[in-house]
C-alpha positions in Angstrom: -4.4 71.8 135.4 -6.9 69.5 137.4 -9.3 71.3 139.7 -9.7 69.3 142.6 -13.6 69.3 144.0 -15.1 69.3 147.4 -18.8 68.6 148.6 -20.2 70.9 150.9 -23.7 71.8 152.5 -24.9 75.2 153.5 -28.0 76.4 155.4 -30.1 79.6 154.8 -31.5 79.9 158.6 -34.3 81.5 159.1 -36.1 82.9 161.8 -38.5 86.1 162.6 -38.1 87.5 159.1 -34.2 87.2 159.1 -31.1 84.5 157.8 -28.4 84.2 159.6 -24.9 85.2 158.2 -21.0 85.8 159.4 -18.2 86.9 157.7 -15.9 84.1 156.5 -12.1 84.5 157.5 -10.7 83.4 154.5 -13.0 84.1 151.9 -13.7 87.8 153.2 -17.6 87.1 152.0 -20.5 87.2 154.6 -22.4 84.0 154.4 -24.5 81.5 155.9 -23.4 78.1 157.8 -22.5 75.1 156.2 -18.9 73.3 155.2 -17.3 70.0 154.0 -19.4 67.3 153.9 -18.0 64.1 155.9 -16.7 60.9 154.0 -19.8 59.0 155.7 -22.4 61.7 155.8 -25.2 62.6 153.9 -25.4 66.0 152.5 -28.4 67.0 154.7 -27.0 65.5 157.9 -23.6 67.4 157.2 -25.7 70.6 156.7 -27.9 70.2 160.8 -24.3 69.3 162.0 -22.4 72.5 160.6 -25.5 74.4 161.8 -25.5 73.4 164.9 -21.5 72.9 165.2 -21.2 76.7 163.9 -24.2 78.3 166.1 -25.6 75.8 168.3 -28.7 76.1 167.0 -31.0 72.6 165.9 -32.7 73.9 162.5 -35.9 71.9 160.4 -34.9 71.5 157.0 -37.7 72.5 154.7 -37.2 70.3 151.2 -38.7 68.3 149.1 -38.7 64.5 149.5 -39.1 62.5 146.9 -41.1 58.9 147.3 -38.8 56.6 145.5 -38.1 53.9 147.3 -37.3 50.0 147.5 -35.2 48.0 149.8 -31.7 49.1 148.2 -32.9 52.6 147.5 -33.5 55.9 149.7 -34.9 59.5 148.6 -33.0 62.0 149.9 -34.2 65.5 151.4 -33.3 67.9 148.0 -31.8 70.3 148.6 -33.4 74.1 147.7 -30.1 74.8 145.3 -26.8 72.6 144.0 -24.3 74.8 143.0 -20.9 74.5 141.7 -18.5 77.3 143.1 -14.9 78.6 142.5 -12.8 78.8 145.4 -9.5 79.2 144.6 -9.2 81.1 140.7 -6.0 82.1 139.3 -4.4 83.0 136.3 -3.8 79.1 135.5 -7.5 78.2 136.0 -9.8 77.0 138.5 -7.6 75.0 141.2 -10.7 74.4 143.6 -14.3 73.9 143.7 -17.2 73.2 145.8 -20.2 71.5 144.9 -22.5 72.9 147.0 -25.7 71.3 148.6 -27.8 74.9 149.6 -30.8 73.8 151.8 -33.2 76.1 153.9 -33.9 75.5 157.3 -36.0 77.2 160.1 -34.5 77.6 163.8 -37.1 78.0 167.1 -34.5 80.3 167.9 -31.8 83.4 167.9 -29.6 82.0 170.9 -26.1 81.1 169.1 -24.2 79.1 171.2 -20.9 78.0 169.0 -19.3 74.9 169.5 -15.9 75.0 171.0 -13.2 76.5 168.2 -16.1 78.0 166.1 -16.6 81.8 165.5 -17.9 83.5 168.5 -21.4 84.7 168.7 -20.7 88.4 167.9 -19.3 87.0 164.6 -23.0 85.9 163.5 -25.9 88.3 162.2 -29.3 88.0 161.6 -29.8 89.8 158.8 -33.5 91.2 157.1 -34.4 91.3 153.2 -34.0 95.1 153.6 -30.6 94.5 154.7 -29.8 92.2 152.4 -30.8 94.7 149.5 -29.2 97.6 151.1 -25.6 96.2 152.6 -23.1 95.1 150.3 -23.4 91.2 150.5 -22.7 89.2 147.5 -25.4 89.0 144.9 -25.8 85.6 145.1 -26.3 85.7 149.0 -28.4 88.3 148.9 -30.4 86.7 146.5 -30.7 83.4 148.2 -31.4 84.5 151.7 -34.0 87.3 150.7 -35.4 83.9 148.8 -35.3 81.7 152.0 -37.1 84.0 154.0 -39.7 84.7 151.7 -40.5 80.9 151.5 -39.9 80.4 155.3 -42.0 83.3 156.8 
């Protein structure tokens, strides 16, 4: 069976002590912003644009930036986390993947304003490290977001 592999970008956003999360439709999971990364995008331009696409907020990345650099090569911002993720799992194996580009960013602001045929505002929560710990999120989101506001507050 071939798995077939997608990249993707996600942003921990951060602001006043608190990431913002939504439940996903399909997946049933609560997590952050982010999706498929654009044949002629970088990672860290696809993850501002699902940001701002998906909540209409305008986030600062906070990554490292290498200084390698000549006239045919570019550092990239790094991104905090690469991670490779099973989508679609069945008896047969693994028929999807992501390879996810996880970066944390800071927003100037809580005022969501989705882009036309995105989830609604009330479909978005800021979410605390307390709430993190105590609602049932996955481990893995918890884990990260607790870790992006630590680093970002």
């Amino acid at each position: 069976m071939e798995t077939t592999r997608h990249f993707v970008a996600t942003v921990y956003v951060v602001n006043d002590g608190a990431t913002l999360l939504h439940e996903h439709g399909k997946l049933g999971l609560w997590l952050p912003p982010g999706g498929h990364i654009d044949r002629d995008e970088l990672p860290h331009e696809a993850a501002k644009r699902e940001v701002r696409e998906e909540t209409g907020l305008d986030v600062t990345l906070v990554c490292e930036h290498d200084d390698v650099s000549s006239p045919t090569v570019t550092s990239l911002p790094e991104p905090v986390h690469l991670l490779l993720e099973d989508i679609n799992v069945h008896e047969a194996g693994v028929g999807h993947q992501h390879i996810d580009f996880v970066y944390y960013g800071r927003a100037d602001s809580r005022e969501l304003a989705p882009a036309d045929g995105e989830q609604g505002t009330e479909a978005w929560e800021w979410v605390g490290p307390e709430e993190l710990d105590e609602r049932r999120f996955d481990a893995d989101v918890a884990r990260l977001g607790r870790e992006a506001i630590s680093l970002l507050e």
